[in-house]
C-alpha positions in Angstrom: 0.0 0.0 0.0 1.4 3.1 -1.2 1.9 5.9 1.9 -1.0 8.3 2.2 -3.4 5.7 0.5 -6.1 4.4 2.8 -4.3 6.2 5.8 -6.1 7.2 8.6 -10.1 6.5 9.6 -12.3 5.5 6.9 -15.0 7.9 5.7 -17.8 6.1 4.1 -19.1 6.7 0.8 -22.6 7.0 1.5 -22.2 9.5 4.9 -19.8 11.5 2.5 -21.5 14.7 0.7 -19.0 17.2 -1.1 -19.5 21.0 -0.4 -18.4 23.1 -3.6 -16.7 25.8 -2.4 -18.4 29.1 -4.1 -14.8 30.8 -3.8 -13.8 32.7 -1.5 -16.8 33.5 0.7 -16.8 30.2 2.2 -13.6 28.3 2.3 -13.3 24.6 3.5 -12.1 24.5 6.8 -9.2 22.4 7.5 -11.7 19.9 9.3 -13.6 19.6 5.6 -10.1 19.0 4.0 -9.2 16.2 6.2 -12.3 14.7 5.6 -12.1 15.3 1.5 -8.3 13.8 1.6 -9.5 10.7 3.6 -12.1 10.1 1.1 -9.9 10.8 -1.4 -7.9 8.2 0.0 -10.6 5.5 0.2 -11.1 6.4 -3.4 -7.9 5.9 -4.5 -7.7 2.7 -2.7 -11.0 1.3 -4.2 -9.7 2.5 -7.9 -6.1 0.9 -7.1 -8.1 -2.5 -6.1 -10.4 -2.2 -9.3 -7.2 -2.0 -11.7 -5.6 -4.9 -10.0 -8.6 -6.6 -10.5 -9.1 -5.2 -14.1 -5.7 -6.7 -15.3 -5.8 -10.0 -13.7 -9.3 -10.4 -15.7 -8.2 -9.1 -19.2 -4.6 -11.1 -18.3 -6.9 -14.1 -17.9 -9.0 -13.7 -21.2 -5.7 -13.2 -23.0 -4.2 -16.4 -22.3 -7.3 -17.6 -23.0 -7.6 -16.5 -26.4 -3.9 -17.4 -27.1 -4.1 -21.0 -25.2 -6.9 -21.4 -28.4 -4.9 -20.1 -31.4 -6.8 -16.8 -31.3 -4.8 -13.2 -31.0 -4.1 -11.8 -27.4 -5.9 -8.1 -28.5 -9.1 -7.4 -29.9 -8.5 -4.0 -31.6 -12.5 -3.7 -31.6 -12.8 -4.5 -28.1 -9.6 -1.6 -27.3 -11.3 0.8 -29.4 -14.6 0.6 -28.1 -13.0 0.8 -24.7 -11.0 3.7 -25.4 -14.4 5.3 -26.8 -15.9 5.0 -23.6 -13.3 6.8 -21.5 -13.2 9.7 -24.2 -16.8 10.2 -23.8 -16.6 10.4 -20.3 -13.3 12.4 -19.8 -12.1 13.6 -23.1 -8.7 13.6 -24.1 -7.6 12.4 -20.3 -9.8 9.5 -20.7 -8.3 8.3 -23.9 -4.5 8.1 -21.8 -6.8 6.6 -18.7 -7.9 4.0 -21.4 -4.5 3.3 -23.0 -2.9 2.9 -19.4 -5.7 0.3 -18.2 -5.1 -1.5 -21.4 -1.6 -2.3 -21.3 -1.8 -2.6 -17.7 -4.3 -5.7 -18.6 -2.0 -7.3 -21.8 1.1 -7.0 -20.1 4.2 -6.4 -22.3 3.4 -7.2 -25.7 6.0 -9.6 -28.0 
């Protein structure tokens, strides 16, 4: 576990609300920040987890594939993907997308 990542109490998803700060005016106490960074932290770990996850999954579907005489990628199957994140996050998602992917293939050749 990476230092700073799940560190300290838990804050809950479901009890957590996020206060936009209008500017300014009203300013999140350092109390609020504490909070935000723990649940950033929670975040982080769940995301983290979820990758791991991913990439044992689409590590497992490779072999697979290849174990059958079929090809490791499915350049459809990355596209669409990579579709996906650019939809929801633009150009950032595209790199998200790309990172996942070889994370999940491993080293190719």
């Amino acid at each position: 576990m990476s230092p700073g990542i799940g560190d300290g109490p838990e804050v809950p998803a479901k009890d957590f609300e996020v206060r936009m700060p209008s500017g300014t005016d009203d300013p999140l106490s350092d109390e609020e920040i504490q909070k935000y960074r723990q649940e950033i932290n929670r975040m982080d770990r769940t995301i983290i987890d979820a990758i791991h996850r991913r990439s044992a999954v689409s590590k497992a579907i490779g072999k697979t594939r290849l174990g059958s005489g079929g090809t490791r990628l499915v350049y459809t199957r990355e596209v669409a993907i990579i579709n996906q994140f650019r939809e929801e996050f633009g150009s950032e998602g595209v790199e998200i997308a790309k990172a996942l992917l070889q994370l999940g293939r491993g080293r190719l050749g």
